[in-house]
Each structure stands twice: as C-alpha cells, then as structure tokens.
C-alpha positions as CSV (number, residue, x, y, z in Angstrom):
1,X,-92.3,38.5,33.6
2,X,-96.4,37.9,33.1
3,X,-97.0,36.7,36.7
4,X,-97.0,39.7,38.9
5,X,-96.0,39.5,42.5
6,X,-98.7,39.3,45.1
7,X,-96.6,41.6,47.3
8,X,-94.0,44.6,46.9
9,X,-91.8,45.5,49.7
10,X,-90.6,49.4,49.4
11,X,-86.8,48.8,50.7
12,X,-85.6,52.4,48.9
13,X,-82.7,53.8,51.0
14,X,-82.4,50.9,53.6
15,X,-78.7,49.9,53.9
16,X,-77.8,46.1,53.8
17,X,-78.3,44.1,55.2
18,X,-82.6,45.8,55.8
19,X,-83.9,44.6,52.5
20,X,-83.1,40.9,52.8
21,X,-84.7,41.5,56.6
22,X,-87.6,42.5,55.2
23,X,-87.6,39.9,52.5
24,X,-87.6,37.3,55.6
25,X,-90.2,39.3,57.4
26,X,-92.7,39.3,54.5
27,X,-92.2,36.2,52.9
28,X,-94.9,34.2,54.7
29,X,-97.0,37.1,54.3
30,X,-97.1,35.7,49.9
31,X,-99.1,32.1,49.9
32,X,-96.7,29.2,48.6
33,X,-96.1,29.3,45.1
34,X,-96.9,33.4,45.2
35,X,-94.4,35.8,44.2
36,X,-93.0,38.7,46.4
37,X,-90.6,41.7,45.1
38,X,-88.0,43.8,46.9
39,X,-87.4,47.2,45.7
40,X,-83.7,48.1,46.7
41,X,-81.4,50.8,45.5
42,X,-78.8,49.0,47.7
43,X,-76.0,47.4,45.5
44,X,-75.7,44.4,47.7
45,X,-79.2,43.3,47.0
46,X,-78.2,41.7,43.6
47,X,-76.1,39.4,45.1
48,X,-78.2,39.2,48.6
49,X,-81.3,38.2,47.2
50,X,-80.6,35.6,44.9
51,X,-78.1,34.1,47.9
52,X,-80.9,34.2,50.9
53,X,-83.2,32.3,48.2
54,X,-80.6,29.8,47.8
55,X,-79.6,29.5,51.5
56,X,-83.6,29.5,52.1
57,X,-84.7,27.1,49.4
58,X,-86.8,29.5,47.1
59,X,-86.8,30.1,44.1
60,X,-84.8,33.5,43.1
61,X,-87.3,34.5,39.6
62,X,-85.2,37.6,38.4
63,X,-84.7,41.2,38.6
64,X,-86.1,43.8,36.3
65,X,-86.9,47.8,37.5
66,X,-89.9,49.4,39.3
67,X,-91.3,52.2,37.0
68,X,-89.1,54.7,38.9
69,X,-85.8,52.8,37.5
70,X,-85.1,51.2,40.7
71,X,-83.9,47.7,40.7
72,X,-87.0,44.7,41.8
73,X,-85.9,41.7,42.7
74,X,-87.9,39.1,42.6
75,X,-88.6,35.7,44.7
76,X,-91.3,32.7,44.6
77,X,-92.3,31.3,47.9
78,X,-91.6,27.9,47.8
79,X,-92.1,26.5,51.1
C-alpha cells in the first residue's frame, strides 16, 4: 500500500470487541477519503474490521503488519 494512513490507533492487547470501538471513535477524527489503521493482536479483528466497514459503508483497504509483526488493518473514510 503507497497511501499511508493519516491516523494509527494502538489497539495491542485490547480484547474484542475495544478495537472496533476505537475504530468508531477515531474515524471522524481521519478527513473523508483519508485512511485510518487499527493495530490489533486480537484474532477477531480480521473478521471485525472488514464487517463494521461493511455494516458502516467504508471502504475495508486491507491488512498488512506494523514493523513489530502485529497485524494493521486498514479502512478509508468514506462518509
């Protein structure tokens, strides 16, 4: 991914359901059309994430790994 988010919540070792809680939080925080990651070690967020962005109507960009290995998920603020 080139673009790199304009925000990067640190959800390492919050239990579900805390990082989708702080992706709802923080969203507005990202201007529309910017991108906002979630650092989350928890297992749920791999499904969680991309399902709030559908039940939310953003776009879900992908995961990859924060330099310490721990899973980024990604989202574009679409409205």
């Amino acid at each position: 991914m080139s673009e790199q988010p304009l925000l990067e919540l640190d959800c390492r070792g919050m239990p579900c359901p805390r990082p989708i809680i702080e992706l709802a939080r923080h969203l507005a925080d990202v201007a529309l059309g910017g991108l906002l990651a979630v650092v989350a070690e928890d297992p749920a967020a791999r499904a969680d994430v991309p399902a709030w962005c559908r039940m939310r109507g953003q776009e879900y960009v992908g995961a990859d790994t924060a330099a310490d290995g721990v899973a980024r998920y990604t989202v574009r603020r679409l409205s």
